[in-house]
C-alpha positions, 0 to 999 in steps of 0.5 A: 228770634233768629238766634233761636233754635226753636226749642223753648224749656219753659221758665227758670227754675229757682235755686232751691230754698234752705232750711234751717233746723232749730234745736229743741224744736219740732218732732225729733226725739232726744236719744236720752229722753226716749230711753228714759221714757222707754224705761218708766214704761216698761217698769210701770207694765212690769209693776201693774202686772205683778199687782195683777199677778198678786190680787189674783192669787190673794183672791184664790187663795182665799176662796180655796181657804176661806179662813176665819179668825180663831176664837179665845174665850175665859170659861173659868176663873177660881180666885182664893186670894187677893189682898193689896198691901197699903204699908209695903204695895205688895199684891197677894193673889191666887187666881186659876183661870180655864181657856179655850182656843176654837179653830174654825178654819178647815184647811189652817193649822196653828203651831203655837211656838210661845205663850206668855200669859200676864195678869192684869188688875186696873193696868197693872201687870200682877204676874206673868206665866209661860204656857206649854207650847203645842200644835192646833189642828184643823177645826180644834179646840184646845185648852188653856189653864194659866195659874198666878199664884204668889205676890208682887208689887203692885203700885196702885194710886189713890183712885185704883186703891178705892176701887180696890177697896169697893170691889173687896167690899162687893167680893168681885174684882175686874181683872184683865189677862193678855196673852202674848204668842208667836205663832205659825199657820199651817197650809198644807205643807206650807208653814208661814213665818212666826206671827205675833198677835196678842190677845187681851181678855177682860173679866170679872171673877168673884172672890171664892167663899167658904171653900165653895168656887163661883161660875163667871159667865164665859167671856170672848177675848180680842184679837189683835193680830 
């Protein structure tokens, strides 16, 4: 105890331990992978929000507009000739058809750029007719007046020949008539891309007797937009 100064520091200290780091492992973030997770997020906000941005101005403008589908309707038929030709296929017609076109909508115009109107009889296309191209106004109704008139071949089966015949025996045909249009819609100053709807109208028009022509029941066609 002599060799002691008296002053007492207490234990030794241990050499401090090491520390080994695995890769892979732990809390830290590889640079690549934390970018490339930065980005998905930003491009998923980015996205939802655009979303966002597009529902809220679709519900807007519908509210601001409210548009209603546009109405077709065959009012009138006068048929003064169908005969179907058995030795060479040939379908002779003269059919006169009245349309009306209602546009109910308050703030939607429609320019009706083309119109192709065909004649349809059991699937098969009789004859064809470009119609004058016009513009609709707000609240509108406008008239159609679509003529077939001359001959075509027609190739009919045996079933639609039979059909042919008890239709000309009861002197009432079942016709078809598809309209194929190009359209633009009119909001505003703001005018829309060309449209393609096609509408098909079913009707049933009797034979015209004696010089004296019959009135069919108005008849609602399908939109297809």
């Amino acid at each position: 105890m002599s060799n002691l100064n008296g002053a007492y520091y207490g234990p030794s200290i241990p050499p401090p331990s090491k520390s080994y780091h695995r890769h892979g492992r732990g809390s830290s973030c590889n640079p690549c992978s934390c970018l490339f997770g930065c980005l998905c997020n930003c491009i998923f906000r980015v996205i939802f929000t655009i979303l966002i941005v597009l529902g809220v101005i679709a519900l807007v403008l519908w509210l601001v507009l409210r548009p209603n589908k546009v109405n077709f309707y065959v009012t009138d038929a006068t048929l003064t000739q169908f005969d179907y030709s058995t030795t060479n296929n040939t379908l002779y017609y003269d059919l006169a058809l009245n349309m009306t076109i209602r546009n109910p909508n308050k703030r939607i115009g429609i320019y009706y750029d083309s119109i192709e109107a065909r004649g349809m009889y059991q699937g098969q296309r009789f004859a064809s007719q470009n119609l004058e191209r016009f513009y609709q106004g707000h609240k509108n109704t406008s008239y159609l007046h679509p003529v077939f008139k001359g001959q075509n071949l027609v190739l009919l089966g045996d079933r639609e020949k039979t059909n042919y015949n008890n239709e000309k025996n009861l002197g009432i045909y079942e016709m078809e008539m598809k309209l194929y249009m190009r359209i633009r819609l009119k909001i505003g100053w703001i005018k829309t891309h060309k449209i393609k709807p096609k509408i098909e109208c079913d009707f049933k028009v009797p034979m015209e007797a004696n010089g004296r022509s019959v009135n069919i029941e108005e008849t609602r066609c399908h939109l297809d937009w």
